[in-house]
N, C-alpha and C positions, 0 to 999 in steps of 0.2 A: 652272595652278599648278605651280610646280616641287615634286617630287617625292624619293622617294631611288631609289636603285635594286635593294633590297635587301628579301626578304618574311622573311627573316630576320636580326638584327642583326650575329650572326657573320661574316655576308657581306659588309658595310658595307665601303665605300670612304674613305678619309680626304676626298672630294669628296662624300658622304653625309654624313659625320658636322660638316663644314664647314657646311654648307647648315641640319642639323638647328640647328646653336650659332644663326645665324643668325636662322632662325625666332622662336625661343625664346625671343630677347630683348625683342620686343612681349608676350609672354606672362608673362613675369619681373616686369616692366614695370608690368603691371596689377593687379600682385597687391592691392595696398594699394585699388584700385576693386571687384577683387571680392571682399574683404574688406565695405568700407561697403555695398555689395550684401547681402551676407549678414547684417549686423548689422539695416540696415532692412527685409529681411524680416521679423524677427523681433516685429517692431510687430505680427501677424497671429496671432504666433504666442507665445500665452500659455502661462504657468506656471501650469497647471489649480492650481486653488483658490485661487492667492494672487493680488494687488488688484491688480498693474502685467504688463506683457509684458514678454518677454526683453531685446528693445532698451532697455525704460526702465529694466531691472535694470542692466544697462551702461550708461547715459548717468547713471545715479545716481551708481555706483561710482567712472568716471569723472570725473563731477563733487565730489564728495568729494575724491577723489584731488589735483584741480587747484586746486582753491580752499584746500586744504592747503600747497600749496607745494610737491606734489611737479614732480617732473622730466618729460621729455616719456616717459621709460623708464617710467615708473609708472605716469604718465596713459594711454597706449595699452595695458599690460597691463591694466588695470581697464576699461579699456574692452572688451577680448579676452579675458577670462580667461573667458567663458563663452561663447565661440564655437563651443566642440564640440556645448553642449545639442543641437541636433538631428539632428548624425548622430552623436557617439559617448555618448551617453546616460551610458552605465556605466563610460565612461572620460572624460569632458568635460576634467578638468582634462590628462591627457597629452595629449590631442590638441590644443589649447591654447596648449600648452607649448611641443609641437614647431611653431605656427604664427610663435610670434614670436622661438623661439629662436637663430635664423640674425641677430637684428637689436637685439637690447636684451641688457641686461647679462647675464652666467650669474646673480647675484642674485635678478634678479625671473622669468626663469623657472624657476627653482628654487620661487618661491613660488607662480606659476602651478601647474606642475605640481604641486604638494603642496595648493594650496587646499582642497580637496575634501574630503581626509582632517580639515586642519586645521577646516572647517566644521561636522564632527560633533559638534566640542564643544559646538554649541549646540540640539543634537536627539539625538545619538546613544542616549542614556539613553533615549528612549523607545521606541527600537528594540530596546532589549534589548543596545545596541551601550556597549562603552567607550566614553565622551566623554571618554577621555583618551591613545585612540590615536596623536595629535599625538606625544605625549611622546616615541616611538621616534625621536623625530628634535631631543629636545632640546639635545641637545650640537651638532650641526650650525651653525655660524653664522648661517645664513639665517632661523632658526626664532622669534626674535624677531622678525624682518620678516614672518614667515606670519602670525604671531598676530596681530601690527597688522591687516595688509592686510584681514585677516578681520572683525578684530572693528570697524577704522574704515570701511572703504570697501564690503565685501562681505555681510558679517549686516547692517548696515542700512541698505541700499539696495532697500528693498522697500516704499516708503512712498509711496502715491497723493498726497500733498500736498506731497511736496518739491519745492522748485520748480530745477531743473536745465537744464541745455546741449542747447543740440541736435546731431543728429547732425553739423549742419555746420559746428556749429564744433569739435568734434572732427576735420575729415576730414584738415584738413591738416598735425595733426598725426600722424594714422597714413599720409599720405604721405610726411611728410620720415623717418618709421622706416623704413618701406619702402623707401625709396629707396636706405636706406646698403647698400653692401657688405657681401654676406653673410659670416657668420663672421668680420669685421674684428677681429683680438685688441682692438686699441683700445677697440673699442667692447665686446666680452661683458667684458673685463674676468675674467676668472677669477681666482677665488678673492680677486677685494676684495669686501667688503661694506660697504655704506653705511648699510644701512636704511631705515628712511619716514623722512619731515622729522617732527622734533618737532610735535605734537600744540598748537595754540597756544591 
């Protein structure tokens, strides 16, 4: 296997750093496979006390999201927006955030990232916590899309009898996200907001 020549990266040769681009690309490549990797592990890997696993928490969300009318940008973050649960626990929505933000609109990772907070409103009070901490972010344009996202796709998508999608008809849509060009203005869109599709 070709190699670099360098045990430090200061040393690299533009014939190292060639080689490395190279590599990198089968690895780029796959993101969106070991993505559906990580989602159906999560079938194993339950939300101690409540009635569904993580994967069916997202195939819920995601199906809500789709049968709604939203876009393929909506459907993949509802489908991802809780991809951190198990390795960034106390940060789940940032970590998230930054998963699909190279690839879907500034919009919805805006409301990715912010999920979390916005989800207190429906527990937070009995922690002793504001359940109206969201508010710091009312004036923000996105903050009407967090609210939805929340209160249609993600509070209740916790429900043993709903009957929903499987992972594999989601997959191809989180490969054709995956696939685009990262960072393409086209596609993040900054600073337009659209919203969720009306509620029908």
């Amino acid at each position: 296997m070709d190699t670099v020549s360098f045990s430090e990266m200061k040393h690299g040769t533009q014939e190292d750093y060639a080689l490395l681009e190279k590599l990198e690309r089968p690895h780029l490549d796959g993101t969106a496979d070991r993505l559906l990797r990580e989602l159906a592990s999560q079938e194993e890997e339950t939300l101690s006390g409540y009635k569904i696993t993580r994967l069916v928490h997202a195939l819920q969300s995601a199906t809500r999201a789709h049968r709604e009318g939203a876009d393929i940008d909506w459907v993949v973050c509802a489908l991802l927006h809780d991809i951190g649960d198990g390795l960034a626990p106390q940060n789940h929505d940032k970590f998230a955030a930054e998963v699909v933000r190279p690839f879907v609109r500034d919009e919805c990772t805006w409301v990715v990232e912010h999920h979390g907070l916005f989800q207190t409103y429906y527990f937070g009070h009995f922690h002793g916590w504001d359940r109206h901490a969201r508010d710091v972010h009312k004036d923000h344009p996105c903050y009407p899309a967090c609210v939805d996202f929340c209160e249609r796709w993600d509070q209740s998508s916790f429900d043993p009898d709903y009957d929903y999608e499987t992972l594999e008809f989601f997959a191809p849509m989180v490969r054709e996200v995956f696939a685009r060009t990262a960072y393409d203005p086209q596609v993040m869109q900054v600073g337009k907001v659209k919203g969720l599709p009306a509620k029908a």
